[in-house]
C-alpha positions as CSV (number, residue, x, y, z in Angstrom):
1,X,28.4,-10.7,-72.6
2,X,30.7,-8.0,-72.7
3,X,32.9,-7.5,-76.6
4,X,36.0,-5.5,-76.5
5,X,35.7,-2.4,-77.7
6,X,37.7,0.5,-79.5
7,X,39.0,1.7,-76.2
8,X,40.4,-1.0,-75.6
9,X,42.9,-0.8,-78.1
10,X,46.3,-2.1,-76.6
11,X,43.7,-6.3,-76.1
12,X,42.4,-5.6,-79.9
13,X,46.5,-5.2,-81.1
14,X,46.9,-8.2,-79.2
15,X,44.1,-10.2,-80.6
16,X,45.3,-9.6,-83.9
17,X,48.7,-9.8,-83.6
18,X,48.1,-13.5,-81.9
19,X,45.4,-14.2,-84.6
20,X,47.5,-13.4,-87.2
21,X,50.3,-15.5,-86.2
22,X,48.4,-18.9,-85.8
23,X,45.9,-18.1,-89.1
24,X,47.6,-19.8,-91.4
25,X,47.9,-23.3,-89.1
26,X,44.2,-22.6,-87.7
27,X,42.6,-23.1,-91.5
28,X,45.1,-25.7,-92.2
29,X,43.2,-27.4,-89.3
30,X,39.6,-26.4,-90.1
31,X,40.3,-27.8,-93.4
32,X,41.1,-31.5,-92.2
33,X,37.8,-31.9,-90.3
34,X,35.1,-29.6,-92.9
35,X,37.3,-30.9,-96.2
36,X,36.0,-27.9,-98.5
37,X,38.0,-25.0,-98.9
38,X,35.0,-22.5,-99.3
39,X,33.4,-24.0,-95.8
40,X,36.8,-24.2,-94.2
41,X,36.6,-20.2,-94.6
42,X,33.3,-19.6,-93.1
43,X,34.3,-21.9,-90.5
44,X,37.6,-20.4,-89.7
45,X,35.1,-16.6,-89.6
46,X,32.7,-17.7,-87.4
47,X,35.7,-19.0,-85.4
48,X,37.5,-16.0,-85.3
49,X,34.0,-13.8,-84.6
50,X,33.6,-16.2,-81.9
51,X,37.3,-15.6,-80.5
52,X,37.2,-12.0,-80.7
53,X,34.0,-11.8,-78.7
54,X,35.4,-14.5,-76.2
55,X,38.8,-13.0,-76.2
56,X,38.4,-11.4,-72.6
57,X,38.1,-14.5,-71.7
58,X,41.8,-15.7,-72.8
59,X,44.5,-15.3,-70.1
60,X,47.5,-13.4,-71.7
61,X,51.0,-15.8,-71.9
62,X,48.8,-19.0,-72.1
63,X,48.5,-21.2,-75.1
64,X,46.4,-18.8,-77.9
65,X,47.0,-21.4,-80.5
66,X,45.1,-23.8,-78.0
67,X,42.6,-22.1,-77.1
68,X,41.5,-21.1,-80.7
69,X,41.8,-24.6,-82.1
70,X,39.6,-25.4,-79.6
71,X,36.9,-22.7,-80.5
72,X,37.7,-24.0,-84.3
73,X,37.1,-27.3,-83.6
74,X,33.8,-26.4,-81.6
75,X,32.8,-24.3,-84.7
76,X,33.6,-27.3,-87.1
77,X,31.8,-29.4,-85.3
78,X,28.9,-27.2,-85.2
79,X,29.4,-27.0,-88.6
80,X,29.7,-30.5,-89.3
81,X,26.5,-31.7,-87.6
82,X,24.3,-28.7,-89.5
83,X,25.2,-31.0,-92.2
84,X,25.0,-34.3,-91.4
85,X,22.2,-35.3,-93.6
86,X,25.0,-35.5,-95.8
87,X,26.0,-39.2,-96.2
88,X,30.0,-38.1,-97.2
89,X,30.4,-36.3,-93.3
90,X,32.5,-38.2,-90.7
91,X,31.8,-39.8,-87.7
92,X,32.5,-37.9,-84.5
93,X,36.0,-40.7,-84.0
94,X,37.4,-39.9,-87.4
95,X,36.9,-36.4,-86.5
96,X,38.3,-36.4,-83.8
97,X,41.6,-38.3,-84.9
98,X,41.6,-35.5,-88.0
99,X,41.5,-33.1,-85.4
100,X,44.7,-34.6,-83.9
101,X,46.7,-34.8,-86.4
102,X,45.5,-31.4,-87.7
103,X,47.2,-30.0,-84.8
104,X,50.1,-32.4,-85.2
105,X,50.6,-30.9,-88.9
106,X,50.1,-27.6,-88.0
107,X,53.4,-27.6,-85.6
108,X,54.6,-29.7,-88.6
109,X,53.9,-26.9,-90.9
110,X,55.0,-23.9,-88.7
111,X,58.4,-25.3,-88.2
112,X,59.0,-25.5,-91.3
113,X,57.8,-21.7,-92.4
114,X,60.0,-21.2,-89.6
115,X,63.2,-22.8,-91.0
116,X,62.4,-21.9,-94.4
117,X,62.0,-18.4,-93.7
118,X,65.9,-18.7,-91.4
119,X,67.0,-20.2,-94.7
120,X,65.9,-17.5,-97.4
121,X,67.2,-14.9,-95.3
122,X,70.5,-16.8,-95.2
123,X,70.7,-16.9,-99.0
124,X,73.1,-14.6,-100.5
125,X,71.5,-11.4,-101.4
126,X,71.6,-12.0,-105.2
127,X,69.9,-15.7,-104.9
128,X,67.4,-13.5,-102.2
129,X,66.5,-11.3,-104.7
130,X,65.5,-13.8,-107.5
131,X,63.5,-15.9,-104.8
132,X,62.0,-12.8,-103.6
133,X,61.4,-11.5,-107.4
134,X,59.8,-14.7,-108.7
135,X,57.6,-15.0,-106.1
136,X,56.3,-11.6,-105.3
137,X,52.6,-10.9,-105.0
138,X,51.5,-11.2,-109.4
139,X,55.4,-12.4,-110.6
140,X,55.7,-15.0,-112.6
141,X,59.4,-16.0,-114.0
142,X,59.0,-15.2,-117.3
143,X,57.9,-11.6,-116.0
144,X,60.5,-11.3,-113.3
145,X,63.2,-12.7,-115.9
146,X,62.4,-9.8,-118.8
147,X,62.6,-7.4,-115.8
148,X,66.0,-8.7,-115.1
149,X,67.2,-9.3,-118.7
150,X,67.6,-12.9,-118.7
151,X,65.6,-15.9,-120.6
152,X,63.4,-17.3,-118.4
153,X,64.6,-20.5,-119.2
154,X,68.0,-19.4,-117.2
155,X,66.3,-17.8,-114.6
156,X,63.7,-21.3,-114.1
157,X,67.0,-23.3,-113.8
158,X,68.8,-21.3,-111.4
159,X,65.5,-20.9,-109.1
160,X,65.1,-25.0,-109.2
161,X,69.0,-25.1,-108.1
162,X,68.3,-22.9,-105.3
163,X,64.9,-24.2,-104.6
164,X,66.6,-27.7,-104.2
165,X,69.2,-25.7,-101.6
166,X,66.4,-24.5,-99.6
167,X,64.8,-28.1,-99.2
168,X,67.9,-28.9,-97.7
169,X,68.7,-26.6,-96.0
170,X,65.1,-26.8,-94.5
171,X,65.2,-30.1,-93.8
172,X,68.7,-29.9,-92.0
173,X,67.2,-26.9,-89.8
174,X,64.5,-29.3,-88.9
175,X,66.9,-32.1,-87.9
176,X,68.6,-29.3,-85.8
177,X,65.8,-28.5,-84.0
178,X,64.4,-31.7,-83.1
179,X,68.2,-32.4,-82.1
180,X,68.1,-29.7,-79.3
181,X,64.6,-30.9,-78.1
């Protein structure tokens, strides 16, 4: 078998950069057929090893997502069966069915980041800015609210009132789009 290697930089860019994108969805999957967090991430590894070492075999403008739940499912399965002596696993049915609406919820999920995301950037840039400050990477709203000078009492109000915007405003994006399909 034949792994890409550094020189063939322009496939690894796009390996990540189509990895990347469908990570987020691809655990959420893992994690409705293995259950456990810790061994839906060594599943969701070996799954991407596996992908990375397969990707030549991928066919650029087809279906990645696809194609690497089906290499996570493979992987889960594997997985799965290593430890069947365990009397809590599934049968290969219920599996399958979780691996269904796995994929169904993933959509689910990436249409909303998707609206979500259309929706915070819509927010005026003062509302952006306290959605952005609260929730950076280590905030929390007491710390984002002495940084701004205001009681984090005030500042926990005014994010619930716009997180209650965002829902709907979420939620009517979503009707949108299922409108135009």
């Amino acid at each position: 078998m034949t792994y890409p290697t550094p020189q063939d930089s322009p496939r690894h860019e796009e390996f990540v950069s189509l990895y990347v994108r469908h990570e987020a969805a691809l655990f959420s999957f893992v994690l409705t057929m293995v259950r456990h967090t810790a061994d839906s991430e060594d599943v969701v590894q070996r799954a991407s090893m596996t992908m990375w070492r397969s990707f030549n075999k991928y066919t650029p403008g087809t279906n990645f997502r696809a194609w690497a739940f089906q290499i996570a499912k493979n992987e889960a399965l594997n997985h799965l069966t290593k430890i069947k002596r365990d009397r809590h696993v599934f049968g290969e049915k219920l599996l399958e069915m979780l691996a269904e609406r796995g994929e169904e919820r993933a959509d689910d999920l990436d249409a909303r980041r998707r609206a979500l995301d259309f929706c915070i950037e819509n927010l005026p840039a003062e509302v952006r800015g306290i959605v952005e400050g609260c929730y950076a990477s280590g905030s929390t709203i007491r710390s984002f609210a002495e940084q701004a000078g205001e009681t984090a009492n005030k500042i926990y109000k005014r994010l619930n009132r716009v997180r209650a915007g965002l829902q709907k405003c979420v939620e009517r994006r979503l009707g949108l789009e299922e409108a135009a399909q």
